[in-house]
C-alpha positions in Angstrom: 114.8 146.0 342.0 112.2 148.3 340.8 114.2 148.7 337.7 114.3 145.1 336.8 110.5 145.2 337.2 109.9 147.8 334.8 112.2 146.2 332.0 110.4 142.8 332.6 106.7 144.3 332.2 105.5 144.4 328.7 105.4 148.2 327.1 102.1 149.3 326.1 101.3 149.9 322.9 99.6 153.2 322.3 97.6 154.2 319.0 100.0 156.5 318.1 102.4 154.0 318.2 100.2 151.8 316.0 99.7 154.3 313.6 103.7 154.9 313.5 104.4 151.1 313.1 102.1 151.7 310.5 103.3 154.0 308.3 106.9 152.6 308.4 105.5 149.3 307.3 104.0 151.1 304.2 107.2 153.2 303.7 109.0 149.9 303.5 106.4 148.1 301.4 106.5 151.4 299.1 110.5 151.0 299.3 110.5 147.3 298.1 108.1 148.1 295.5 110.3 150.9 294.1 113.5 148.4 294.3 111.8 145.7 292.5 110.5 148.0 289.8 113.8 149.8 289.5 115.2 145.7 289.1 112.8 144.8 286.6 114.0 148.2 284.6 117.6 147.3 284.7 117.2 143.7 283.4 115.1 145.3 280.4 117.4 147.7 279.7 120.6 145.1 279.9 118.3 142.8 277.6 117.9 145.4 275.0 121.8 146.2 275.0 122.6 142.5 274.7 120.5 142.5 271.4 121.7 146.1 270.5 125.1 144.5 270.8 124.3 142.0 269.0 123.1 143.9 265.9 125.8 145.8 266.0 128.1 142.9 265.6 126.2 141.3 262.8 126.2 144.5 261.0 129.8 144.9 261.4 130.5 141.3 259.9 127.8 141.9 257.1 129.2 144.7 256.1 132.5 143.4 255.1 131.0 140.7 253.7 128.9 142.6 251.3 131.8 143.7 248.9 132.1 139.6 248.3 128.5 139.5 247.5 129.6 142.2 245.0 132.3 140.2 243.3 130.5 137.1 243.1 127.5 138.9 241.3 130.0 140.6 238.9 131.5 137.6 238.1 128.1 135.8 238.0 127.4 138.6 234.8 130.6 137.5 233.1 130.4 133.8 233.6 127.8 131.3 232.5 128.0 128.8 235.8 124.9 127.0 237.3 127.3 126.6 240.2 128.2 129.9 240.8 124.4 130.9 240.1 123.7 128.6 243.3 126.0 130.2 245.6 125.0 133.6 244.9 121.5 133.0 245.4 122.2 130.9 248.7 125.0 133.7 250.0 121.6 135.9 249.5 119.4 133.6 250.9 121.3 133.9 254.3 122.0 137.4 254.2 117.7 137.7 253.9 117.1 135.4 256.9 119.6 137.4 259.0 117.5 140.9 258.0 119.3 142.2 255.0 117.4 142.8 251.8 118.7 144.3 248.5 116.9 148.0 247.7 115.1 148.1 244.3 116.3 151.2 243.0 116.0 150.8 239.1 113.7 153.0 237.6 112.7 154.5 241.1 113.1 158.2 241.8 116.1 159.3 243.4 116.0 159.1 247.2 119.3 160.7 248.8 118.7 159.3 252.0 119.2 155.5 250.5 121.6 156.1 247.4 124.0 157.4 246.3 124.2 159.6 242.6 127.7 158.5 241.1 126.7 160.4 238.1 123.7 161.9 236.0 123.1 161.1 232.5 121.0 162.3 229.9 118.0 160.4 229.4 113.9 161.0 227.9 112.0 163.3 230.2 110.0 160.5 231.5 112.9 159.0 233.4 114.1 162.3 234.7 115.0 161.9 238.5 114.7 158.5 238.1 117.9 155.7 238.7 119.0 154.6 234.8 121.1 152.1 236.6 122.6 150.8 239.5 126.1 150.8 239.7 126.2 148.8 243.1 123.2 147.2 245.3 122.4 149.0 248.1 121.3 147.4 251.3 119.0 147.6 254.6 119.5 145.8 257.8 116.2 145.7 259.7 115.1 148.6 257.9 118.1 150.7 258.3 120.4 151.6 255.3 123.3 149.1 255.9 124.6 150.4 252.6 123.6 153.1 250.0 123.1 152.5 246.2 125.5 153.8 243.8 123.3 154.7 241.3 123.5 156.8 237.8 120.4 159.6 237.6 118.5 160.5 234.6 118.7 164.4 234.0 116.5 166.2 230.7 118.8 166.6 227.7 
């Protein structure tokens, strides 16, 4: 019977035992704190591959879509048609609202890192280093070269 007595009386809590209960509340607390900030990391990171993703993608598709752009302009040289005028400008149009813009390279200096030198031909010493013409428009998506300029350098005679 004395057993059952001392499992019915309420334990006495000591300050040590306060202290302990304590310190595991704030290792918990500290513990959900970590999780939640660890959480809030992961979506971030999984937000900023879903757009990474993304990007990706559109750059893949805008890529190949490019080489049209091409053709359309080439032809848009060879042929007088208001038409055709339209649709180029409005196939640009889009590809500007989606983050691609055409480089100005004519009469700029020669920058390896967003053209490409097809050839060098002669040309006065005032345009030396300088693009003489551009073979084929180069392009940045979101300030990224999506696509070099093929470009003809002018080199002293």
């Amino acid at each position: 019977m004395d057993n059952k007595e001392d499992k019915s009386q309420d334990r006495v809590s000591t300050p040590a035992d306060s202290n302990n209960d304590k310190e595991r509340i704030a290792e918990l607390e500290n513990n959900w704190k970590r999780a939640l900030a660890d959480y809030k990391n992961l979506e971030r990171r999984t937000a900023e591959e879903k757009e990474e993703f993304a990007q990706f993608a559109n750059m893949v598709l805008i890529q190949r879509l490019l080489p049209i752009v091409d053709n359309l302009q080439l032809l848009e040289k060879h042929v007088e048609d208001t038409g055709l005028k339209m649709i180029v400008k409005e196939f640009k149009q889009v590809l500007e609202d989606n983050g691609v813009v055409s480089m100005e390279a004519y009469k700029k200096d020669f920058d390896a890192d967003k053209m490409d030198c097809i050839e060098t031909v002669e040309c006065e010493e005032k345009d030396q280093g300088k693009v003489v013409e551009v073979i084929t428009e180069g392009y940045l998506f979101k300030n990224k070269v999506l696509r070099p300029a093929k470009v003809r350098v002018g080199k002293a005679k």
